[in-house]
mmCIF file of the N, C-alpha and C atoms, coordinates in Angstrom:
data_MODEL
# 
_entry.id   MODEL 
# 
loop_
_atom_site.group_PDB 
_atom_site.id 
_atom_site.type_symbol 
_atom_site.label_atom_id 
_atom_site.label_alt_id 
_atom_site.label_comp_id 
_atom_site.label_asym_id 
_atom_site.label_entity_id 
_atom_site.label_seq_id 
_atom_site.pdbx_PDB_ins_code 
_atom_site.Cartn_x 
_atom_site.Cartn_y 
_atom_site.Cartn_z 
_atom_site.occupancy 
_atom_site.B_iso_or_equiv 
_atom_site.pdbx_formal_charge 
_atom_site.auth_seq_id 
_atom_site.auth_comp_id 
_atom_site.auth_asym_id 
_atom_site.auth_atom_id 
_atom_site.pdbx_PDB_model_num 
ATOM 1   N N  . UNK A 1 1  ? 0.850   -1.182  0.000  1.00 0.00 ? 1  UNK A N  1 
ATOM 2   C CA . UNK A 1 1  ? 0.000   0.000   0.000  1.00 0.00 ? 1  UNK A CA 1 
ATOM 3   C C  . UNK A 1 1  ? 0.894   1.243   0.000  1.00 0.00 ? 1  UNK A C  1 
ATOM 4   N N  . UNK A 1 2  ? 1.156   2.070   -1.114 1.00 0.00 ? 2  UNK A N  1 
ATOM 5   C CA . UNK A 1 2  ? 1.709   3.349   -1.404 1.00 0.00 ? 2  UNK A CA 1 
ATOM 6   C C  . UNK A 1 2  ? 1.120   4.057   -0.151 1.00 0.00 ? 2  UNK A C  1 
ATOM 7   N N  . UNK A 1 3  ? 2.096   5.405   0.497  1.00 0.00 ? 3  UNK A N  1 
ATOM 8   C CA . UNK A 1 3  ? 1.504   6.056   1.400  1.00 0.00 ? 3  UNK A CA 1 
ATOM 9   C C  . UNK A 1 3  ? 1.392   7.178   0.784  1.00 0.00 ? 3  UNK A C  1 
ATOM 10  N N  . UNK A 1 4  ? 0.440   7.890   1.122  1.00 0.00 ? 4  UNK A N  1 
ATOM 11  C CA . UNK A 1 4  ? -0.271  9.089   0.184  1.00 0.00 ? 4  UNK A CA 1 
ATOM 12  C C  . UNK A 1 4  ? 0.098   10.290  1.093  1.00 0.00 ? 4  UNK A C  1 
ATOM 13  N N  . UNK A 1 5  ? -0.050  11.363  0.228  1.00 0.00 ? 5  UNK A N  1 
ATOM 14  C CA . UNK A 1 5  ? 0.409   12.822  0.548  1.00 0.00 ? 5  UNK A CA 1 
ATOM 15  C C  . UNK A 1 5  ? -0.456  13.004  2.356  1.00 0.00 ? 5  UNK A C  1 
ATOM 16  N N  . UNK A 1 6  ? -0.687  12.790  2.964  1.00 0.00 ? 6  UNK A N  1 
ATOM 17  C CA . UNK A 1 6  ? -1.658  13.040  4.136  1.00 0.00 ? 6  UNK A CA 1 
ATOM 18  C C  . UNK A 1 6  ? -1.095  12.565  5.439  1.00 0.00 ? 6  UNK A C  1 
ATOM 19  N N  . UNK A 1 7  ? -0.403  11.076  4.638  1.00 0.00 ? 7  UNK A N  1 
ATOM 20  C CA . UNK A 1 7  ? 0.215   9.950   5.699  1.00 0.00 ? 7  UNK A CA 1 
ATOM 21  C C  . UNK A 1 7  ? 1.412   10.628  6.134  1.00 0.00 ? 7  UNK A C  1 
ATOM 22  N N  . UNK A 1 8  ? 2.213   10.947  4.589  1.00 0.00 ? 8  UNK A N  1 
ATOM 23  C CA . UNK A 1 8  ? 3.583   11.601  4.490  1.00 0.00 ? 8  UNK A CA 1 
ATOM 24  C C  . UNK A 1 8  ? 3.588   12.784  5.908  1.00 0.00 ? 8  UNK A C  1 
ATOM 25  N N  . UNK A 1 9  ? 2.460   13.586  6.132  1.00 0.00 ? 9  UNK A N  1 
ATOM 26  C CA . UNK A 1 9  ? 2.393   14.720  6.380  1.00 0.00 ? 9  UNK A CA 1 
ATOM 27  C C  . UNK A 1 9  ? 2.534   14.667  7.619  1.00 0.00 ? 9  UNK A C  1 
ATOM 28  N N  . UNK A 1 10 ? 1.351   13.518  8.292  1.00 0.00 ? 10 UNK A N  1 
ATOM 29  C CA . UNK A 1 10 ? 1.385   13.321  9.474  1.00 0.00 ? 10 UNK A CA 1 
ATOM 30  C C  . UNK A 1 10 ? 2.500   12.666  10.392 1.00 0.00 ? 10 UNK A C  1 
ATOM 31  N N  . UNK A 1 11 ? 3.064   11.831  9.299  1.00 0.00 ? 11 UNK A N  1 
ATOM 32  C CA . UNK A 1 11 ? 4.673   10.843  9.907  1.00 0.00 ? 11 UNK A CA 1 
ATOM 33  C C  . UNK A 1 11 ? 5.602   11.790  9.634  1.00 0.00 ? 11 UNK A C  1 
ATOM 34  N N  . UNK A 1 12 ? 5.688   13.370  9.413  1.00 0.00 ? 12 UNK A N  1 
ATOM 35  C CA . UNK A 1 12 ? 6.840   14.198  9.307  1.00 0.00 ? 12 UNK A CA 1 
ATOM 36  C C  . UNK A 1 12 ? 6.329   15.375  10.697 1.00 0.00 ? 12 UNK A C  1 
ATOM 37  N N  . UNK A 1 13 ? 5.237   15.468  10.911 1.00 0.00 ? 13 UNK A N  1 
ATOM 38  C CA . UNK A 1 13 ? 4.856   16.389  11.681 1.00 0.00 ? 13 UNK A CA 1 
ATOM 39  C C  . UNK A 1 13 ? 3.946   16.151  13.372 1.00 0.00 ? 13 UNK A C  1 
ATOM 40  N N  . UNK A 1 14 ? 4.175   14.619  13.084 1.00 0.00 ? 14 UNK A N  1 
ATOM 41  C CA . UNK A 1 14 ? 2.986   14.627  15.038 1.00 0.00 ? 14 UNK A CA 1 
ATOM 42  C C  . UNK A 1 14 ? 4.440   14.061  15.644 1.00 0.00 ? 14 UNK A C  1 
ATOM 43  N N  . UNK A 1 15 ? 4.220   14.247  16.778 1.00 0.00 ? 15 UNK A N  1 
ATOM 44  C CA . UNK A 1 15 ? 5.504   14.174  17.243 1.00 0.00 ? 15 UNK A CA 1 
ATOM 45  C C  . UNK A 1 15 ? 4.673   13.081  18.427 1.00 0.00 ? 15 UNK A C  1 
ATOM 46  N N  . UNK A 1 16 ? 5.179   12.120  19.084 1.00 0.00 ? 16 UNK A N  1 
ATOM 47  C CA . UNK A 1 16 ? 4.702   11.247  19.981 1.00 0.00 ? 16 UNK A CA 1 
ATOM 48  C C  . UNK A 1 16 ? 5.186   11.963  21.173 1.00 0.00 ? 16 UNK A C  1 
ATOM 49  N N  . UNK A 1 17 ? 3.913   12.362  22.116 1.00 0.00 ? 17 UNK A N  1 
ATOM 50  C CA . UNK A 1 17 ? 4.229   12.336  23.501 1.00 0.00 ? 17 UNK A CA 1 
ATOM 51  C C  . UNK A 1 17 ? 3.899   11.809  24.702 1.00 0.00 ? 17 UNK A C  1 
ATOM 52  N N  . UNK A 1 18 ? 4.950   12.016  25.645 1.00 0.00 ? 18 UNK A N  1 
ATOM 53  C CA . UNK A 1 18 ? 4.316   11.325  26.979 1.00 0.00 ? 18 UNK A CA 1 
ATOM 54  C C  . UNK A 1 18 ? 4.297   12.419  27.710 1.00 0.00 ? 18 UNK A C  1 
ATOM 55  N N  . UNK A 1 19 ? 3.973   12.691  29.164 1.00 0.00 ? 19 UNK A N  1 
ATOM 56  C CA . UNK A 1 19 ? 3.561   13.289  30.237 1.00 0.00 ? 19 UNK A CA 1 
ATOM 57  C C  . UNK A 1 19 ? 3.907   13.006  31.399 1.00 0.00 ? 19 UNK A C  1 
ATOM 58  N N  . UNK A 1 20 ? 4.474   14.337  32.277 1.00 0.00 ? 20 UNK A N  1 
ATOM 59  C CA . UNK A 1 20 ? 5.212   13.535  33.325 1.00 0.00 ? 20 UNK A CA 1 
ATOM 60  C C  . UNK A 1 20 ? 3.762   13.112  34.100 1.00 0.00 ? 20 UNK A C  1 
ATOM 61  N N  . UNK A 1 21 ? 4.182   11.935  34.863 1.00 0.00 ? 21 UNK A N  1 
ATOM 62  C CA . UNK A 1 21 ? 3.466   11.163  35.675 1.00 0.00 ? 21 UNK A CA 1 
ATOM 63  C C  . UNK A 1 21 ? 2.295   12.362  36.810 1.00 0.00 ? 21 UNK A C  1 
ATOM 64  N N  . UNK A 1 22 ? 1.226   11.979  36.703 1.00 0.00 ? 22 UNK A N  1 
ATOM 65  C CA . UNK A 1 22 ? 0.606   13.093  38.037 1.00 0.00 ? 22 UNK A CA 1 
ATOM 66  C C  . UNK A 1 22 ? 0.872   12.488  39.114 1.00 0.00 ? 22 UNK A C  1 
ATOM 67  N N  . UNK A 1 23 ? 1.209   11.010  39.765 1.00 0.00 ? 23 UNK A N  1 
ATOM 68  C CA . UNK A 1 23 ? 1.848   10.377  40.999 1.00 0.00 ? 23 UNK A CA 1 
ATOM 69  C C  . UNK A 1 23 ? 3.043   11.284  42.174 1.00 0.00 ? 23 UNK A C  1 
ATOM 70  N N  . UNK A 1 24 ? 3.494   12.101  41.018 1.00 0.00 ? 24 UNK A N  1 
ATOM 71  C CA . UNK A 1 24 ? 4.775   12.357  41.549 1.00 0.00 ? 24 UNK A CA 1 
ATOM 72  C C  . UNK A 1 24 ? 4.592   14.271  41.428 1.00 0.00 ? 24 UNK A C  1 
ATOM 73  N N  . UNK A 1 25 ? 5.381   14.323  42.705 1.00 0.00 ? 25 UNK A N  1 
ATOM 74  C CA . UNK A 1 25 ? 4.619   16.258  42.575 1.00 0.00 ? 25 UNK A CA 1 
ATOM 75  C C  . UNK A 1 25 ? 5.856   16.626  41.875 1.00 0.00 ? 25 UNK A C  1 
ATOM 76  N N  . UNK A 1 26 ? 6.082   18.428  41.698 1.00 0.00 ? 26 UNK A N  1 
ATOM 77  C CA . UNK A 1 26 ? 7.313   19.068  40.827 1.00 0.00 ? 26 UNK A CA 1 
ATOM 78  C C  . UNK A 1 26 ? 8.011   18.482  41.484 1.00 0.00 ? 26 UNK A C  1 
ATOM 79  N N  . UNK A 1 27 ? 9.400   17.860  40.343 1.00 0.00 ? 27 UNK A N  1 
ATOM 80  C CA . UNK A 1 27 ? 10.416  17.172  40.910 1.00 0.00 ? 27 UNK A CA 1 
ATOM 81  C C  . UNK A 1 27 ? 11.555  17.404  40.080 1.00 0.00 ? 27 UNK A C  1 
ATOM 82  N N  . UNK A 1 28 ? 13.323  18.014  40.869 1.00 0.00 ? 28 UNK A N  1 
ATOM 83  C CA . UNK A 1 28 ? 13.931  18.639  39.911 1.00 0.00 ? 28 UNK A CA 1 
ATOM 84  C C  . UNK A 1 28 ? 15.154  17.800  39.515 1.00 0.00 ? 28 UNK A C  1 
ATOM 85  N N  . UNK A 1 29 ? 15.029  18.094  38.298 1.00 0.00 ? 29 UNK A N  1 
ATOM 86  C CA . UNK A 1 29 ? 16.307  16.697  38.187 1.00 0.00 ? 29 UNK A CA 1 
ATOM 87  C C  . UNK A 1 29 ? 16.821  17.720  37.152 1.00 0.00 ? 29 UNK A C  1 
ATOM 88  N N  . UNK A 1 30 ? 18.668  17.366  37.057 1.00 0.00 ? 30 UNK A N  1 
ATOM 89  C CA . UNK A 1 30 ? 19.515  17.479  36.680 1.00 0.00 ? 30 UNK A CA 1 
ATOM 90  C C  . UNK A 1 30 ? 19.567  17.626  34.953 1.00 0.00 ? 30 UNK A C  1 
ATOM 91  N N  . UNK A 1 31 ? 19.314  18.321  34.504 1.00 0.00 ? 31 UNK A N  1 
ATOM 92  C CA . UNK A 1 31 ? 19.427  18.061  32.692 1.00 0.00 ? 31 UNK A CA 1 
ATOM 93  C C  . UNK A 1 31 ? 20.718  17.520  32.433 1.00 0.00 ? 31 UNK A C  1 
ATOM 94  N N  . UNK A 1 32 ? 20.947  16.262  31.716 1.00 0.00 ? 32 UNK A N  1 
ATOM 95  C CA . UNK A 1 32 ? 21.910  15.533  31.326 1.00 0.00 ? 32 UNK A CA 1 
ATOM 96  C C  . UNK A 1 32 ? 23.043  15.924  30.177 1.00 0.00 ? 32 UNK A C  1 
ATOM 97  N N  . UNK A 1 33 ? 22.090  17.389  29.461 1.00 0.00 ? 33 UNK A N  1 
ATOM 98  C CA . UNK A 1 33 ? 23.159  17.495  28.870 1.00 0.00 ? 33 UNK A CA 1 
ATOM 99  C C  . UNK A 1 33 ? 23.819  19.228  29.207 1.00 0.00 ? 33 UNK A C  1 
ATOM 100 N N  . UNK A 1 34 ? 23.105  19.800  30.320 1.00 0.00 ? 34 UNK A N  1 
ATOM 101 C CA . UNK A 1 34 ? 23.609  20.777  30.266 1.00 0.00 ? 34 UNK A CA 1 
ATOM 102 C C  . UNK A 1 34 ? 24.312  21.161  31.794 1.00 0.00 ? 34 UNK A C  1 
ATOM 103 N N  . UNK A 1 35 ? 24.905  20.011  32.012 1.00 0.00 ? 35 UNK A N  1 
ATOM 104 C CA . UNK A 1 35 ? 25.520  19.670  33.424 1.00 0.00 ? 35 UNK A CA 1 
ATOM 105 C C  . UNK A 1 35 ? 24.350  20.132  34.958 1.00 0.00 ? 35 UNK A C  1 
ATOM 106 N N  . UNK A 1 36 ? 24.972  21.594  35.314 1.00 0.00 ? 36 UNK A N  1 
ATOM 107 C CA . UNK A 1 36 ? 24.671  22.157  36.168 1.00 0.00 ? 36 UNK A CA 1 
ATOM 108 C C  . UNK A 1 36 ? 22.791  22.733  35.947 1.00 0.00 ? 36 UNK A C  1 
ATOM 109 N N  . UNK A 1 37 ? 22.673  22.900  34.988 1.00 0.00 ? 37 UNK A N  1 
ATOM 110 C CA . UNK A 1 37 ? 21.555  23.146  34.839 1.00 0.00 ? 37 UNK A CA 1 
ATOM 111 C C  . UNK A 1 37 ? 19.970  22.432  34.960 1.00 0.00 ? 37 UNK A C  1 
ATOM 112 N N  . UNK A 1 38 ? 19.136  22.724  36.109 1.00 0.00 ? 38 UNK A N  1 
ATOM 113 C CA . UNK A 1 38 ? 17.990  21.912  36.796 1.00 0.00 ? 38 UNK A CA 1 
ATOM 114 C C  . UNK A 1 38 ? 16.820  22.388  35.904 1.00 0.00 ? 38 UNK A C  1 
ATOM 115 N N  . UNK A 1 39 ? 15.937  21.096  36.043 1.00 0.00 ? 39 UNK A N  1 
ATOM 116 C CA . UNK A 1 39 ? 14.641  21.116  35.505 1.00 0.00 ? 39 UNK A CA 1 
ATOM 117 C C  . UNK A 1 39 ? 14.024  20.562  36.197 1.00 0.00 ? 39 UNK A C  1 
ATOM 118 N N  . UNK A 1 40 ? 12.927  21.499  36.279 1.00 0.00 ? 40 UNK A N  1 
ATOM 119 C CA . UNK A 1 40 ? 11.600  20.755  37.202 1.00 0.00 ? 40 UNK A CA 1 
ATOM 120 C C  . UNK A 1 40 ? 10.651  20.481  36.038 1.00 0.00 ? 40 UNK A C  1 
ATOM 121 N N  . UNK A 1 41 ? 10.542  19.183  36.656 1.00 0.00 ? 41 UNK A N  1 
ATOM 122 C CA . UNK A 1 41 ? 9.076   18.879  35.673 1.00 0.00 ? 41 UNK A CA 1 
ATOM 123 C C  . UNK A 1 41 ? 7.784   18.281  36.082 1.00 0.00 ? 41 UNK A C  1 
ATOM 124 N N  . UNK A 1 42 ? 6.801   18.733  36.139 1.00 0.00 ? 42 UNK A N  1 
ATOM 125 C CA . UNK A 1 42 ? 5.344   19.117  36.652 1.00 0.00 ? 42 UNK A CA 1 
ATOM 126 C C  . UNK A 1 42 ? 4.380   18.362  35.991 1.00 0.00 ? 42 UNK A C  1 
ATOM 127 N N  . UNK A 1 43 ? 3.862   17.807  37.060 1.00 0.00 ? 43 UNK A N  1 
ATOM 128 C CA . UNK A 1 43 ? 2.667   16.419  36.423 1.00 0.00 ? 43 UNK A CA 1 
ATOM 129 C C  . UNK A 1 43 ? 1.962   17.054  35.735 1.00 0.00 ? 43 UNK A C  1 
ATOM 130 N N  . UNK A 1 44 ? 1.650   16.593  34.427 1.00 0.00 ? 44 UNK A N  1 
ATOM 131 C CA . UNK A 1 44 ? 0.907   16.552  33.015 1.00 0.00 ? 44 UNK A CA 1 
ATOM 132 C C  . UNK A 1 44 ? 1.221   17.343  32.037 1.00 0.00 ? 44 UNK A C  1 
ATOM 133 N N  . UNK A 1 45 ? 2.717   17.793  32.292 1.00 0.00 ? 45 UNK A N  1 
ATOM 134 C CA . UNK A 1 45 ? 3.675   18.794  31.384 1.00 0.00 ? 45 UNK A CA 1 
ATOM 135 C C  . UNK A 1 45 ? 4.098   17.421  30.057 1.00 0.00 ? 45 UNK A C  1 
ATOM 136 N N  . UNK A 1 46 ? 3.512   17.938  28.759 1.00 0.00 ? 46 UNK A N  1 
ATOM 137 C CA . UNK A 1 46 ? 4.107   17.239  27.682 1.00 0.00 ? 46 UNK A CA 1 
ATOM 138 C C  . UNK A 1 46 ? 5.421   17.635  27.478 1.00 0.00 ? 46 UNK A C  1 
ATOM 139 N N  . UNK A 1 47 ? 5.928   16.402  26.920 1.00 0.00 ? 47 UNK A N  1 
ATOM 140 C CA . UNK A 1 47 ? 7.347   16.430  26.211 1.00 0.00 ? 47 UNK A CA 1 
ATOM 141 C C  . UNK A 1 47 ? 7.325   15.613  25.156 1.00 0.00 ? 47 UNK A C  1 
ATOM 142 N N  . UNK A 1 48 ? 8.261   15.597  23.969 1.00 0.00 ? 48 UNK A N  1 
ATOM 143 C CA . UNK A 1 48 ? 8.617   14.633  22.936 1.00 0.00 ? 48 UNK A CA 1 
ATOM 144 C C  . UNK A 1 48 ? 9.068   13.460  23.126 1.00 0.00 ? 48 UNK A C  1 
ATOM 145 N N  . UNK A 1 49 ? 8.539   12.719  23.124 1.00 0.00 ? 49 UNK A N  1 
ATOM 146 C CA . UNK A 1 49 ? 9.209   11.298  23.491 1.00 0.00 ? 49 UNK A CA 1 
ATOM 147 C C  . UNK A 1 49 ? 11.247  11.242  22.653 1.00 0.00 ? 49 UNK A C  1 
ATOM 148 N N  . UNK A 1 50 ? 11.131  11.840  22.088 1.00 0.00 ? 50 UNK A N  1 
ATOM 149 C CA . UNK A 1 50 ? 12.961  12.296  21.713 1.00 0.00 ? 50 UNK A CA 1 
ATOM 150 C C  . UNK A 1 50 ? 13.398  13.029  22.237 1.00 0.00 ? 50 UNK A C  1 
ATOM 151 N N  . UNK A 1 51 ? 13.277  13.769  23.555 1.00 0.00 ? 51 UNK A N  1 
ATOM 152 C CA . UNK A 1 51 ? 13.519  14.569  24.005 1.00 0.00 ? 51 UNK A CA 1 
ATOM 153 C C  . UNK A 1 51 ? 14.120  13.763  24.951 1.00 0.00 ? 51 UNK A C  1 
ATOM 154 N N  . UNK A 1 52 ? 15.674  14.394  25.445 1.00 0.00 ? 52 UNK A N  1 
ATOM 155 C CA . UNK A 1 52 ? 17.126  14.160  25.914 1.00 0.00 ? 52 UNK A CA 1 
ATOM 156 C C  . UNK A 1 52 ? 16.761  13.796  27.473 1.00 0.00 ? 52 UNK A C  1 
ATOM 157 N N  . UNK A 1 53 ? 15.557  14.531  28.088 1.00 0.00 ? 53 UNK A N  1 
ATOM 158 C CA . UNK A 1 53 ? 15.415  14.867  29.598 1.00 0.00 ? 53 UNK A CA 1 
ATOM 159 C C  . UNK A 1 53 ? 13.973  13.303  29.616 1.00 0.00 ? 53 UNK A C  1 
ATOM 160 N N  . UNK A 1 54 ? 13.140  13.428  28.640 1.00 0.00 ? 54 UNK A N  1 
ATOM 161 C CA . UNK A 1 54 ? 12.156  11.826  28.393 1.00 0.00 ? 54 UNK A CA 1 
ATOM 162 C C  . UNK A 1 54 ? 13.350  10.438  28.611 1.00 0.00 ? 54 UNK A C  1 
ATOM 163 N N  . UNK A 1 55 ? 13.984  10.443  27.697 1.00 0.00 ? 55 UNK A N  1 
ATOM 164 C CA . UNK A 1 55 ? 15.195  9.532   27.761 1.00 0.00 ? 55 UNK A CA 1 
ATOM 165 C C  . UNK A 1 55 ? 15.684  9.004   29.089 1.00 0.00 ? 55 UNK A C  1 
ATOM 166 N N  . UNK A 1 56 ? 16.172  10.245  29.662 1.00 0.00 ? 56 UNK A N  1 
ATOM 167 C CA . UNK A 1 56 ? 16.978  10.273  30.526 1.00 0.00 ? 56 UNK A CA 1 
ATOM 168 C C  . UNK A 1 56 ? 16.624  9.875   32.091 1.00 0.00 ? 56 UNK A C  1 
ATOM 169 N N  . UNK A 1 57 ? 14.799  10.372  32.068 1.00 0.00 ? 57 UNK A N  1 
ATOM 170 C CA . UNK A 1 57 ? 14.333  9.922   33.035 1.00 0.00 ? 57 UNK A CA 1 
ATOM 171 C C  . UNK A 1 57 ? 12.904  9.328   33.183 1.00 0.00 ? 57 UNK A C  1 
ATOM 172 N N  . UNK A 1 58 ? 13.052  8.054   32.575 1.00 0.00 ? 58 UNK A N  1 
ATOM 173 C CA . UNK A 1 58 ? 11.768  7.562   31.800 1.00 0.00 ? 58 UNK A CA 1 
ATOM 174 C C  . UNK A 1 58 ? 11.049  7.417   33.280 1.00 0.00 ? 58 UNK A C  1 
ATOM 175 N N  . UNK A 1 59 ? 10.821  6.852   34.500 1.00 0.00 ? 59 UNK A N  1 
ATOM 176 C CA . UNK A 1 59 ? 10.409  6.920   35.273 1.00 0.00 ? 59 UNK A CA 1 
ATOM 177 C C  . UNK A 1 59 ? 9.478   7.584   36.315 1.00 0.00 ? 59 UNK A C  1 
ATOM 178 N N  . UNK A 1 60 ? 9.207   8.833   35.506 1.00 0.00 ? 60 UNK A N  1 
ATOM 179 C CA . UNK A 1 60 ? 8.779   10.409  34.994 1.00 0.00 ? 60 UNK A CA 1 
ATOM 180 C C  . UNK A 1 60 ? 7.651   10.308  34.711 1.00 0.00 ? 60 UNK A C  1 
ATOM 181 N N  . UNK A 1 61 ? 7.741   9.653   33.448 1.00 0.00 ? 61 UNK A N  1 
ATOM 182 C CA . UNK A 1 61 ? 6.843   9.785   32.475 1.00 0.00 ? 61 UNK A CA 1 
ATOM 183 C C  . UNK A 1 61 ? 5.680   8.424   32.078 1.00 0.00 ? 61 UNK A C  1 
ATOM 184 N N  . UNK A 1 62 ? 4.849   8.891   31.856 1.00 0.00 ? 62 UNK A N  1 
ATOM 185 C CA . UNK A 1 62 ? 3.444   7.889   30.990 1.00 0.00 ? 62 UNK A CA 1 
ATOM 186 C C  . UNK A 1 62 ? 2.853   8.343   29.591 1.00 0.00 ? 62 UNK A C  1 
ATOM 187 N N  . UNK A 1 63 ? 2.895   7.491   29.054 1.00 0.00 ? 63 UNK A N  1 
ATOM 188 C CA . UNK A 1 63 ? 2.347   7.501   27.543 1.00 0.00 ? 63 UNK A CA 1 
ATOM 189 C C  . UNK A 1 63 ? 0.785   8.525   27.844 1.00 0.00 ? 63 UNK A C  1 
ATOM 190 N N  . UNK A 1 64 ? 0.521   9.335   26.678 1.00 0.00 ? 64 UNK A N  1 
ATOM 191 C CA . UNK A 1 64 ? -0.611  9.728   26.593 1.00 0.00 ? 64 UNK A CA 1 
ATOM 192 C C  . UNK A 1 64 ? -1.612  8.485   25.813 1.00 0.00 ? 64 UNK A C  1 
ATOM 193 N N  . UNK A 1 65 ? -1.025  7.222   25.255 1.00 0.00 ? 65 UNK A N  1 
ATOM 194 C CA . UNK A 1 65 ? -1.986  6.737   24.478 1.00 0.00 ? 65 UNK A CA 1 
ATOM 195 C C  . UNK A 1 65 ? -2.742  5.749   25.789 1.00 0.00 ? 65 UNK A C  1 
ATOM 196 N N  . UNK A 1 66 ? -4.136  5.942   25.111 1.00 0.00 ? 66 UNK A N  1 
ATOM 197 C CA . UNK A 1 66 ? -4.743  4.962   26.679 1.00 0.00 ? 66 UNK A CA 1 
ATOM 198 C C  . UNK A 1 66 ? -4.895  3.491   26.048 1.00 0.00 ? 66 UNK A C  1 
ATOM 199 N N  . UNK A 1 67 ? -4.916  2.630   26.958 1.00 0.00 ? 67 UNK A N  1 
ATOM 200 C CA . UNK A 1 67 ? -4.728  0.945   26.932 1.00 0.00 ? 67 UNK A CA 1 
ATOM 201 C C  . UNK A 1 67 ? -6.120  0.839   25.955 1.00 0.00 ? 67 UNK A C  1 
ATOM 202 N N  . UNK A 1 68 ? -6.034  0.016   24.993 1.00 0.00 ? 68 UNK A N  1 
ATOM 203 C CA . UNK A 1 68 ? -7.269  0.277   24.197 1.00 0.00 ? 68 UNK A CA 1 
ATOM 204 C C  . UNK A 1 68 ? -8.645  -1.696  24.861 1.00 0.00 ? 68 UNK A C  1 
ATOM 205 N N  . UNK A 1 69 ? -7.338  -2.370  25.347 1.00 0.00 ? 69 UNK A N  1 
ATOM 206 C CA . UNK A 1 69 ? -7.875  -3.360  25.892 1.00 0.00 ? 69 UNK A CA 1 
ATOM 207 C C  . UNK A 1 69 ? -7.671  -3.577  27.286 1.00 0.00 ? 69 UNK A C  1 
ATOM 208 N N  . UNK A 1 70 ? -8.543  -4.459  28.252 1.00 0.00 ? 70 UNK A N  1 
ATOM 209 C CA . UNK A 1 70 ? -8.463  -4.497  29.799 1.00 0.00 ? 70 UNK A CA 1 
ATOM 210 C C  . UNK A 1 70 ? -7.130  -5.532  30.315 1.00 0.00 ? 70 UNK A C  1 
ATOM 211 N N  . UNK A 1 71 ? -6.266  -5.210  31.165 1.00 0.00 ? 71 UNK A N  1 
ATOM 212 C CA . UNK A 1 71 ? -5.423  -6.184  31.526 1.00 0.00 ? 71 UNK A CA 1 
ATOM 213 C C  . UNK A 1 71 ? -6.092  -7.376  31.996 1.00 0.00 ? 71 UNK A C  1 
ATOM 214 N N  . UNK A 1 72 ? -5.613  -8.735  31.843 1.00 0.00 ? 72 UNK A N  1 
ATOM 215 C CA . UNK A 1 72 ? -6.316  -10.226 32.332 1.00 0.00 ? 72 UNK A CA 1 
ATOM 216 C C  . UNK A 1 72 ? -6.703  -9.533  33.977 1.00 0.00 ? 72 UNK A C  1 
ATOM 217 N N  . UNK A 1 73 ? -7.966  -9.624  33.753 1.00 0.00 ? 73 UNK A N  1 
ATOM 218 C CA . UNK A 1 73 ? -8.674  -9.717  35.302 1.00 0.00 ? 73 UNK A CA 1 
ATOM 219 C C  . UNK A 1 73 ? -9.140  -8.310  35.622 1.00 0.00 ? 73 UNK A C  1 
ATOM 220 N N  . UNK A 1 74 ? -8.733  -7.515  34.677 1.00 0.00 ? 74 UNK A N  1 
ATOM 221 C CA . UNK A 1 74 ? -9.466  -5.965  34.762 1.00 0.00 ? 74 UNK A CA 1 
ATOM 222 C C  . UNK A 1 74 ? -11.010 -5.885  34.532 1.00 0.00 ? 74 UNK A C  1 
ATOM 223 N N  . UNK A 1 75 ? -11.692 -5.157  35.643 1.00 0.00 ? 75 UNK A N  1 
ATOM 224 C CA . UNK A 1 75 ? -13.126 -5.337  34.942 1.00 0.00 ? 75 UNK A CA 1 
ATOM 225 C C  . UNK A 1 75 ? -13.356 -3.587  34.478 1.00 0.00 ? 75 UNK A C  1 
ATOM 226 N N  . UNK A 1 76 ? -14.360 -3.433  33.001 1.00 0.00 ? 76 UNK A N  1 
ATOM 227 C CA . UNK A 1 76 ? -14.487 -2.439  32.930 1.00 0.00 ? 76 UNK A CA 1 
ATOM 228 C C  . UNK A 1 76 ? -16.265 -2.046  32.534 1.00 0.00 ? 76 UNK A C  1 
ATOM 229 N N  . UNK A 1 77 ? -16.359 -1.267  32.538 1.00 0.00 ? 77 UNK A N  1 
ATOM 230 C CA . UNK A 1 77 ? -17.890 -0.992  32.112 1.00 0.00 ? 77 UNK A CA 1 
ATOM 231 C C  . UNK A 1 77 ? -17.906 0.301   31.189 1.00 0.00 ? 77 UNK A C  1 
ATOM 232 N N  . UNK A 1 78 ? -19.062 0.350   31.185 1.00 0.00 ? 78 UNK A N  1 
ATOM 233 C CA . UNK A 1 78 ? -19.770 1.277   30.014 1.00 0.00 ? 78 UNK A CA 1 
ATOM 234 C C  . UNK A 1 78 ? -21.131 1.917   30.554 1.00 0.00 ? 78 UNK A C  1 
ATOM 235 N N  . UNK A 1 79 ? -20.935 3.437   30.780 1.00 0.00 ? 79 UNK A N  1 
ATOM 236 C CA . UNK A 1 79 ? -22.130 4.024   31.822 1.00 0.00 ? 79 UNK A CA 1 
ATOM 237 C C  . UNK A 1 79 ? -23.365 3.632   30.349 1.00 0.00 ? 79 UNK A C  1 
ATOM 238 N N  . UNK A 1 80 ? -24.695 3.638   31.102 1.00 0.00 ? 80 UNK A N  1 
ATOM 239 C CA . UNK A 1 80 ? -25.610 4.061   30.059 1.00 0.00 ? 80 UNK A CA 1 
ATOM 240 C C  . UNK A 1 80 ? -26.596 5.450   30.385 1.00 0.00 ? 80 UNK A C  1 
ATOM 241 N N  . UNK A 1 81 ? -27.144 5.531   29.463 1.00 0.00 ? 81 UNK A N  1 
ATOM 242 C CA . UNK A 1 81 ? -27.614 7.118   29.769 1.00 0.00 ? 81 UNK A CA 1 
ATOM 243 C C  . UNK A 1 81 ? -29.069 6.669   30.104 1.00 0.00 ? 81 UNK A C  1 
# 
């Protein structure tokens, strides 16, 4: 399947992100590449998943994509109106 002008567009321009964790309050860690220099990063602050400080402190962070199926033994429902 050829990928068409739209696909091209979107695989050059969405960038995948995660979010630091809301578990964990502002917490300042060390930027890895600019020695001395601190970053706080604040539950539900996006970043690029290529981003040097994501990398560096994956433990941080959670995917924005949500689980599309239930883990074995998860129960879930569906409100009705």
């Amino acid at each position: 399947m050829a990928a068409g002008p739209y696909s091209l567009y979107l695989k050059e321009n969405l960038m995948a992100t995660v979010r630091v964790r809301s578990d964990i309050g502002p917490v300042s860690v060390e930027h890895p590449e600019a020695g001395e220099l601190r970053i706080t990063l604040k539950p539900g602050t996006a970043y690029d998943t290529t981003d040097v400080i994501v990398r560096t402190y994956k433990w941080a962070f959670e995917s924005d994509v949500e689980q599309a199926t239930g883990t074995p033994g998860e129960k879930r429902s569906v409100r009705t109106r």
